[in-house]
C-alpha positions as CSV (number, residue, x, y, z in Angstrom):
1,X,-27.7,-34.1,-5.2
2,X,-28.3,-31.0,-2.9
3,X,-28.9,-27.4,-4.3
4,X,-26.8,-24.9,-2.3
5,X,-30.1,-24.4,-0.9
6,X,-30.7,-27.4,0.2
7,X,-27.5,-27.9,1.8
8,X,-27.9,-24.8,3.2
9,X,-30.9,-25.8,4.9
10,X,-29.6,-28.9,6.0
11,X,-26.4,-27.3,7.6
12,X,-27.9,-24.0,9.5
13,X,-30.0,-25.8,12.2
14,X,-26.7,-27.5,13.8
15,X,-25.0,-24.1,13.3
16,X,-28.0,-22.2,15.0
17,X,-28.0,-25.3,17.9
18,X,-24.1,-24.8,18.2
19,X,-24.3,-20.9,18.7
20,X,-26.7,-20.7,20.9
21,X,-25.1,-23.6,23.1
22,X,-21.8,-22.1,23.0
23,X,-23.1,-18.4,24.3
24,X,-25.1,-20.4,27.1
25,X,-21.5,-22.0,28.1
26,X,-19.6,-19.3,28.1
27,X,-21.0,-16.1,27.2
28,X,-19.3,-14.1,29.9
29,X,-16.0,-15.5,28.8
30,X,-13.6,-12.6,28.2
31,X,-11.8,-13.0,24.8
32,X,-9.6,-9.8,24.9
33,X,-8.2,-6.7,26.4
34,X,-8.2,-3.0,24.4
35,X,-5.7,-0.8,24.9
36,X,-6.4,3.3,24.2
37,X,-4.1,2.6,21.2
38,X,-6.6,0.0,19.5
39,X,-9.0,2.2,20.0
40,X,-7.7,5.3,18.4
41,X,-6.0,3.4,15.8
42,X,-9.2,1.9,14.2
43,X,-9.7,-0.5,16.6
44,X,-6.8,-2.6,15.1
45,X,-6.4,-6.2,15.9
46,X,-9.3,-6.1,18.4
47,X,-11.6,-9.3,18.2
48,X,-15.2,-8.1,17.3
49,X,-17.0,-10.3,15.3
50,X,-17.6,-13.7,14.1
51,X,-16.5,-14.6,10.2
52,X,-16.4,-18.8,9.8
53,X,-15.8,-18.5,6.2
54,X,-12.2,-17.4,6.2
55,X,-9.1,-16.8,8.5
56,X,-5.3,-15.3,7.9
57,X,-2.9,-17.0,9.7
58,X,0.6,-15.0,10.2
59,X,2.4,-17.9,9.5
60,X,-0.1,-19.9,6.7
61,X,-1.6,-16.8,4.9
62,X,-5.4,-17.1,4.4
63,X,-7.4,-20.2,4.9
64,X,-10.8,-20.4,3.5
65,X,-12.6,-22.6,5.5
66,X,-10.1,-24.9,6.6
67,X,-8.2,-25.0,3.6
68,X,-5.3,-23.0,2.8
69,X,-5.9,-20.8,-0.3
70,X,-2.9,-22.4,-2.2
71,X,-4.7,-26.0,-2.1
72,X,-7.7,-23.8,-3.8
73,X,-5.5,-22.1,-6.7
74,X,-6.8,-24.3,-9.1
75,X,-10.8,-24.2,-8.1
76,X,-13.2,-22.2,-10.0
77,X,-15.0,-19.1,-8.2
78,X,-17.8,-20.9,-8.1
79,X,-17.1,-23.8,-6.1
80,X,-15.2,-21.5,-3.4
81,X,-18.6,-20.0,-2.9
82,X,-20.4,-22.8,-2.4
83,X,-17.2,-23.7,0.4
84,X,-17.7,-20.3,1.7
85,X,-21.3,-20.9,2.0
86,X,-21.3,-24.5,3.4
87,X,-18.0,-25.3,5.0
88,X,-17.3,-28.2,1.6
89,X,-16.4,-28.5,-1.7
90,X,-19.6,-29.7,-4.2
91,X,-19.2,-32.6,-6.0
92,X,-19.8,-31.7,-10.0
93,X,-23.5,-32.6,-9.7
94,X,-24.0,-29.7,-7.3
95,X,-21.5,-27.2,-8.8
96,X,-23.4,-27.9,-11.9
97,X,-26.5,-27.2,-10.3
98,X,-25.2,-24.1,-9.1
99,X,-24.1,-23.0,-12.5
100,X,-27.6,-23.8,-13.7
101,X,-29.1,-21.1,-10.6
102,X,-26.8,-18.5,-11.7
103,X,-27.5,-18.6,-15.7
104,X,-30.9,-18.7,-14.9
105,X,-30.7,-15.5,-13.2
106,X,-28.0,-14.0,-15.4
107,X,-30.2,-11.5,-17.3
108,X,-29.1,-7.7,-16.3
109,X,-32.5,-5.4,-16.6
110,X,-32.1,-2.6,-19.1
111,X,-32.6,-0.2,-16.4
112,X,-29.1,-1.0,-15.0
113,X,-27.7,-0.2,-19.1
114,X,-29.7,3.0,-18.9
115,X,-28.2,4.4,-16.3
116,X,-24.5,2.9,-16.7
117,X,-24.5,4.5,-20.3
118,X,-26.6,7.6,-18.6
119,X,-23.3,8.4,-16.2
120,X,-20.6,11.0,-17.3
121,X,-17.5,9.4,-19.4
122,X,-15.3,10.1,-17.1
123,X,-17.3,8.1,-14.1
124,X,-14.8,6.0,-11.7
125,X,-15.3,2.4,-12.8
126,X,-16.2,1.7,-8.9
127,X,-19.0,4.4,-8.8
128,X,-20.2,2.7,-12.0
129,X,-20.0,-0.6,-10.2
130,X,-21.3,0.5,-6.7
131,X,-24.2,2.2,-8.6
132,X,-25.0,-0.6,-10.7
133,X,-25.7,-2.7,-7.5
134,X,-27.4,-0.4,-5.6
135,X,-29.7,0.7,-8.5
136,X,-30.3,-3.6,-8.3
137,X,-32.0,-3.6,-5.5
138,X,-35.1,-3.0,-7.4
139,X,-35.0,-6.9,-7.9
140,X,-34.9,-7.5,-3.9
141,X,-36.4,-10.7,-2.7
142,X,-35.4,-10.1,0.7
143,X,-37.1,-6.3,0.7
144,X,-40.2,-7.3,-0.7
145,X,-40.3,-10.5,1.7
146,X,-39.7,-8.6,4.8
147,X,-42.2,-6.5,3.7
148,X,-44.5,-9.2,3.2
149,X,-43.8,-10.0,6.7
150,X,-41.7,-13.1,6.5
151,X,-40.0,-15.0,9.3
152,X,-36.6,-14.6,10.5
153,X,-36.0,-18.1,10.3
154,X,-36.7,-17.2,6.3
155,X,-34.4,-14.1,6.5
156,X,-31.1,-16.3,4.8
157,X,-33.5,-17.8,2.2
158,X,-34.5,-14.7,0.5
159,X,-30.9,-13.5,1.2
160,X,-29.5,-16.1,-0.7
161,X,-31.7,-15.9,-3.2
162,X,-30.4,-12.4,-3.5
163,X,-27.2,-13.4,-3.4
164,X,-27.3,-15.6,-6.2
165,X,-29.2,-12.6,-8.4
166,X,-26.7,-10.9,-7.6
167,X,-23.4,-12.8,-8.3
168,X,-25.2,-13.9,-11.5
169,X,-25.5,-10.8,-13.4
170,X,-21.7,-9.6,-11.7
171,X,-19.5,-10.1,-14.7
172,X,-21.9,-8.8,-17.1
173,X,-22.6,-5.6,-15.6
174,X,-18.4,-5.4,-14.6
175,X,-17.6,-6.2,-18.2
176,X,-20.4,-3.5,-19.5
177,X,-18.6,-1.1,-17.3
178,X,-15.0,-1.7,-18.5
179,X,-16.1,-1.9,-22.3
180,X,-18.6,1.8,-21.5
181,X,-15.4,3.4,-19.9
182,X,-12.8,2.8,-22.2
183,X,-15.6,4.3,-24.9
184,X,-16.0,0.9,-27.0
185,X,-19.8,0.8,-25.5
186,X,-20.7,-2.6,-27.6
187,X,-21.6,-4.9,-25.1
188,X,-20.5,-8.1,-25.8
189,X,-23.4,-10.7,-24.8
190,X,-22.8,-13.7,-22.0
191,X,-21.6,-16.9,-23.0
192,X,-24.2,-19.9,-21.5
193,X,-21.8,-22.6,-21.8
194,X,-18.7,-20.7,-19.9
195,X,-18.2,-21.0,-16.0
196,X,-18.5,-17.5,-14.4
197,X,-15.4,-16.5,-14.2
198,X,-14.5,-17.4,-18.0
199,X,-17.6,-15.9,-19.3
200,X,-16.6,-12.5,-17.4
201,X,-13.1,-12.4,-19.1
202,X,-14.8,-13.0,-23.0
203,X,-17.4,-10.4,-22.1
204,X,-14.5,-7.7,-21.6
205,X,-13.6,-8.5,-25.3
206,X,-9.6,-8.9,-24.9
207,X,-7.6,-11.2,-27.3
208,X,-7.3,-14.5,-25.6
209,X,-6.6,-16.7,-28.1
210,X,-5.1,-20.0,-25.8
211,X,-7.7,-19.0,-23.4
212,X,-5.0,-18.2,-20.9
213,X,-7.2,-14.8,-19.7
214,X,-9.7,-17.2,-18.8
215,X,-7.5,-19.4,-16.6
216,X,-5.8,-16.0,-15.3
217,X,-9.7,-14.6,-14.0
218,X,-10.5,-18.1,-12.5
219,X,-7.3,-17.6,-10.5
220,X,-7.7,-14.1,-9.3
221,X,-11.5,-14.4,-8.8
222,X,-10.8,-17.2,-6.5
223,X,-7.9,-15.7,-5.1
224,X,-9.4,-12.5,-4.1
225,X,-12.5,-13.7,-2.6
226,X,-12.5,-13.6,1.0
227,X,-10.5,-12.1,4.2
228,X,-11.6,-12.5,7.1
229,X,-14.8,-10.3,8.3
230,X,-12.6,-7.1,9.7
231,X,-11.6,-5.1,6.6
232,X,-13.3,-2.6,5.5
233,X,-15.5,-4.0,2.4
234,X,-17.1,-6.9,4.6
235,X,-16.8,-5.2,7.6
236,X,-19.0,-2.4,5.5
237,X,-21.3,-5.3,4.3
238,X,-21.5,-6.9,7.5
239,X,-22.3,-3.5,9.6
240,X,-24.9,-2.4,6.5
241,X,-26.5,-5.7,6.6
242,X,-26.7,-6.0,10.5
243,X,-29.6,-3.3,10.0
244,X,-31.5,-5.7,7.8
245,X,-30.3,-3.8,4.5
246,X,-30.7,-5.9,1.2
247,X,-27.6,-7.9,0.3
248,X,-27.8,-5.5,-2.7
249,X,-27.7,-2.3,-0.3
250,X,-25.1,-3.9,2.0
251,X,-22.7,-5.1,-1.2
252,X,-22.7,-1.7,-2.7
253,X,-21.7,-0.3,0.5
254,X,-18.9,-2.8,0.8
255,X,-17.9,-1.9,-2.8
256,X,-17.6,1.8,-1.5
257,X,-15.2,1.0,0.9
258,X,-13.2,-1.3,-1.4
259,X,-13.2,1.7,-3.6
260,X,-10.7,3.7,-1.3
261,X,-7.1,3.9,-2.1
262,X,-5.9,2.3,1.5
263,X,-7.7,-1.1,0.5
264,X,-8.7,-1.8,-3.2
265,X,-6.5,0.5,-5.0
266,X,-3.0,-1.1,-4.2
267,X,-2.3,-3.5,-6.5
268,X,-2.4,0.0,-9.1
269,X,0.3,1.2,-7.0
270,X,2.1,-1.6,-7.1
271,X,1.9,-1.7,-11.1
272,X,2.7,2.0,-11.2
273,X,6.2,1.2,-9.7
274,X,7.1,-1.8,-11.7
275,X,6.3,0.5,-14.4
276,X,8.5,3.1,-13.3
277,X,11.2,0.8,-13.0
278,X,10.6,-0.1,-16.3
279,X,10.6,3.3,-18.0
280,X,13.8,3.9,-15.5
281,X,15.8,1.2,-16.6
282,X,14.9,0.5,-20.2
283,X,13.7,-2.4,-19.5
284,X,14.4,-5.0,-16.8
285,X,17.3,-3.9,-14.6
286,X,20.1,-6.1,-13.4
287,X,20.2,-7.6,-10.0
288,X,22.8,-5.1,-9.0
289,X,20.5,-1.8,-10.2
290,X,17.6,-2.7,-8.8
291,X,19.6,-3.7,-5.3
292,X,20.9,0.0,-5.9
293,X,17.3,1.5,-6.6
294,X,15.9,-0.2,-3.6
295,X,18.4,0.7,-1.0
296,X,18.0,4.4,-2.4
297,X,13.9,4.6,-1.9
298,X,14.5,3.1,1.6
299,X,17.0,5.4,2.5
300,X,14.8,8.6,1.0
301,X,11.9,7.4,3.5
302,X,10.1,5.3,0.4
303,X,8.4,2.1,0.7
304,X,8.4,-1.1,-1.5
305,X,4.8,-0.9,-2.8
306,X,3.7,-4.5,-2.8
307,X,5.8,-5.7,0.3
308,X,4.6,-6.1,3.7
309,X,0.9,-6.8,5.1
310,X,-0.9,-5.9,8.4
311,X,-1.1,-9.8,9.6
312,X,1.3,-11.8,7.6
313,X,4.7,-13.1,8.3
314,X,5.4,-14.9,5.1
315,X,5.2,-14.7,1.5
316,X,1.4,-14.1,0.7
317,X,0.2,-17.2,-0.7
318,X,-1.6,-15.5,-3.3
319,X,1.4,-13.9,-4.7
320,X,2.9,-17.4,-5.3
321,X,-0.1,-18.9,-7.1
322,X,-0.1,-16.0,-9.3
323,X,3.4,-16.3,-9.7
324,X,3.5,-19.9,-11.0
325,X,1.2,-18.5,-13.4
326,X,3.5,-16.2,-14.7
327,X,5.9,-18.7,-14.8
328,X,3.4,-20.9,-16.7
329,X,2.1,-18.1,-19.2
330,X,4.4,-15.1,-19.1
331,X,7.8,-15.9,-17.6
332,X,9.3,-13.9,-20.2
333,X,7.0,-10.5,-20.0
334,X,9.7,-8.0,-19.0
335,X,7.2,-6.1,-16.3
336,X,6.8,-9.4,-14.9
337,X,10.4,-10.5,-15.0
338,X,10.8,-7.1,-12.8
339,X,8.1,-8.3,-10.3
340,X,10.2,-11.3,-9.8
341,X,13.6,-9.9,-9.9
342,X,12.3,-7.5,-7.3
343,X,10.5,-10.6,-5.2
344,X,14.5,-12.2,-5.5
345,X,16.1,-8.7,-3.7
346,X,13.9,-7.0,-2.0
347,X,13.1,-9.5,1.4
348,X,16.8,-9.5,2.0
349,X,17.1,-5.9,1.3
350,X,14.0,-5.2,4.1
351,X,15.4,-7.6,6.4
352,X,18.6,-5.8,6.4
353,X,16.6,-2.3,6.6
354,X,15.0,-3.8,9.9
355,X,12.0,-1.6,9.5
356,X,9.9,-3.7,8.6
357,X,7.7,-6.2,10.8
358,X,7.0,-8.5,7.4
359,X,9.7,-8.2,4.4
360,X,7.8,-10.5,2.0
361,X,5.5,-9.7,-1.0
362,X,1.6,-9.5,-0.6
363,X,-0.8,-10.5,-3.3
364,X,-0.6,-6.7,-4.7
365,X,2.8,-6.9,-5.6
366,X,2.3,-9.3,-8.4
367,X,-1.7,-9.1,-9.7
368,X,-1.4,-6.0,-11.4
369,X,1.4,-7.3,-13.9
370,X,-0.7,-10.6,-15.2
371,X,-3.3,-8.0,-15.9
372,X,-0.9,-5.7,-17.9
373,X,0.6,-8.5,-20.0
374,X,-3.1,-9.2,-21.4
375,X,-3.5,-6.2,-22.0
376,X,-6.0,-4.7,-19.2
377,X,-4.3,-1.7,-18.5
378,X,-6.6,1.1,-17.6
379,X,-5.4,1.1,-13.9
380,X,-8.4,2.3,-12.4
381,X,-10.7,-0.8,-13.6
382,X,-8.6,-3.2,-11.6
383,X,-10.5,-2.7,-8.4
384,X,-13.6,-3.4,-10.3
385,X,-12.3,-7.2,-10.8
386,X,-11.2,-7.1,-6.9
387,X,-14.9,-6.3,-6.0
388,X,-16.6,-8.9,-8.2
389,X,-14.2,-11.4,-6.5
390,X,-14.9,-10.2,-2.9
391,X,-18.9,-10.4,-3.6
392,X,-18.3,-13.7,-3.4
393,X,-16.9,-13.7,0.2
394,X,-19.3,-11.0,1.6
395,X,-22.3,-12.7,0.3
396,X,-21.5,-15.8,1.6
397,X,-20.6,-14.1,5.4
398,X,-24.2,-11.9,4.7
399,X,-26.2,-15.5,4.1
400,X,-24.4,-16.9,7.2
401,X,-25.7,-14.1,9.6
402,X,-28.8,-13.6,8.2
403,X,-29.1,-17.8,9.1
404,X,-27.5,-17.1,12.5
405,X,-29.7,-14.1,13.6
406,X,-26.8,-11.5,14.3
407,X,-27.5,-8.7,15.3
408,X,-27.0,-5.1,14.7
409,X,-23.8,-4.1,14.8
410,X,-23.0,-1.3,17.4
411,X,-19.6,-0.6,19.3
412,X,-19.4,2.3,21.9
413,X,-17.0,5.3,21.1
414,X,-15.8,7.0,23.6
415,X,-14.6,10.8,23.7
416,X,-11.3,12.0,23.9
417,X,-11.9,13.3,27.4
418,X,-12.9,10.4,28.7
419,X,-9.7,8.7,26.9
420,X,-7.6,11.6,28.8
421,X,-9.3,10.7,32.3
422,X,-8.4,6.6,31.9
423,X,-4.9,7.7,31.1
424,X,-4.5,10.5,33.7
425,X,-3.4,13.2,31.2
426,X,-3.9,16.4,32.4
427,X,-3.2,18.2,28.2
428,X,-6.2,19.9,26.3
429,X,-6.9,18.7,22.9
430,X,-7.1,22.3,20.6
């Protein structure tokens, strides 16, 4: 059977042939219209760039390659990388092969401790993260073969093979982080005979003893791990490593901008008001209280942290795979009885409001409570277990262009004169 290599090299050829044959055919072909709003409003919904590995449908939710993510609930991370990667599932010679390829390359250099243990206590888990990768890219393949002067047909090789380094030693260095920040500093060594996702959770050193935290990190690292190419982590990565930047300078950047509280930091949010709820009630509330506690944050100008989402028009797919988890594992964990309860009220409630373009709950609204109920519950690690997911996605879209020859990303701004003489306004901006 085929290494991801391999397959890799089988594959990119036809997608380098199909590429170039479809900018010959229609290369002048306009796609879209911008209107002065897209462009002052962060260029929202404006098509800008090419991402095969993943899609969100309004109506289906995301789709990784074909496949909607709820047909994947029950893959490991792995295998979803080598889909993202390839456009197919592997069969269990190859996804063994690719578990072989990352133990291999599993060891973290003490350089990466020293300086983890070297930052200040009170270091955002993210920075710690962020840092980690970037202080990686010692280990570049891809730096020290461009330097060499290799070909550009080689460029996805060596990024691959940084890829791989780099998704190998992932869940060590996040679990090192979590166990340095929350001041119990043993590190608890990797597990050879675990899959990556179940050697993460046992390196974090919680109680699992029916190895449900296990299933629960193969779920949310598969969940999590790609979304399209336009938000801001892999549109970060992509823009980073447009300029030829290691995958381990253009991950760390992505990881910066998963790091701010309008994209990674929600599902925190989310737990915060279940929480509050919580403390509020006493417990779990009856249908009729939290009906009451809704209506009264809409009316006050509130929102529903959890519900709504930029693209979709249904319940987030996600959400309902980690909800038949909770059902499975947890159905009677009052914080997550209160994520239901609130999932069984609130739509109606928004619907009624009529303020909101999607009423339904988004994967935020639930994650954050499966983590609580094992007992993960410094807040501000939970984007750390977001990023290793999403490594998985932007690596893949980083091989991909690196095979394609993309090139450097550069839009044209525009000033807000020349914005004022397309629109005829005759105001001064202070």
């Amino acid at each position: 059977m085929a290494s991801l290599k391999e397959e890799l090299g089988n594959r990119i050829p036809d997608l380098r042939k199909e590429l170039r044959e479809l900018l010959e055919g229609g290369g002048s072909t306009v796609i879209s219209q911008v209107t002065m709003s897209q462009v002052v409003h962060g260029m929202r919904g404006v098509p800008g760039l090419v991402c095969d590995t993943s899609l969100v449908e309004p109506e289906k939710g995301l789709i990784i390659r074909g496949t909607p993510i709820s047909k994947l609930a029950a893959r490991k991370p792995e295998e979803v990388f080598y889909l993202l990667c390839t456009g197919r599932l592997p069969v269990a010679r190859e996804l063994e092969t690719l578990h072989d390829e990352l133990r291999q390359r599993s060891a973290v250099p003490a350089y990466i401790w020293d300086l983890l243990f070297a930052m200040p206590s009170d270091s955002h888990p993210m920075t710690m993260l962020s840092a980690a990768i970037l202080a990686l890219e010692r280990e570049s393949v891809f730096r020290k073969r461009y330097e060499q002067g290799m070909h550009k047909d080689e460029y996805w090789e060596a990024a691959l093979e940084d890829s791989l380094a780099l998704l190998a030693k992932l869940p060590a260095m996040a679990a090192g982080i979590y166990r340095i920040h929350t001041g119990k500093r043993t590190l608890i060594p990797p597990n050879p005979e675990l899959d990556w996702a179940a050697d993460y959770a046992q390196m974090l050193g919680l109680p699992d003893p029916m190895g449900e935290f296990q299933n629960l990190m193969r779920l949310y690292l598969t969940l999590h791990c790609d979304h399209e190419g336009g938000n801001v982590s892999a549109f970060t990565c992509h823009t980073v490593g447009s300029v030829l930047s290691s995958p381990m300078l253009a991950v760390s950047a992505g990881m910066n901008g998963l790091a701010g509280p309008l994209h990674g930091l929600a599902n925190q949010e989310c737990l915060r008001f279940v929480l509050e709820i919580k403390n509020r009630f006493g417990g779990v509330p009856s249908t009729e209280q939290l009906t009451d506690f809704v209506w009264a944050r809409l009316k006050d100008g509130s929102v529903i942290p959890g519900y709504g989402h930029a693209v979709l028009r249904v319940t987030d797919p996600r959400f309902t795979g980690f909800h038949d988890f909770g059902d499975r594992v947890c159905a009677q964990d009052e914080v997550f009885r209160i994520v239901d309860r609130l999932y069984a009220v609130t739509p109606a409630i928004l619907q009624s409001h009529g303020h909101a373009k999607d009423p339904w709950p988004n994967v935020d609204a639930i994650s954050g409570s499966l983590l609580y109920h094992f007992g993960l519950e410094q807040f501000d690690y939970y984007t750390v277990l977001f990023g290793v997911s999403r490594a998985l996605g932007m690596c893949a879209q980083l091989i991909l262009n690196r095979a394609l020859g993309t090139p450097i990303m550069r839009p044209r701004s525009m000033t807000t004169d020349q914005l004022k003489a397309l629109s005829g306004s005759k105001r001064r901006v202070a």
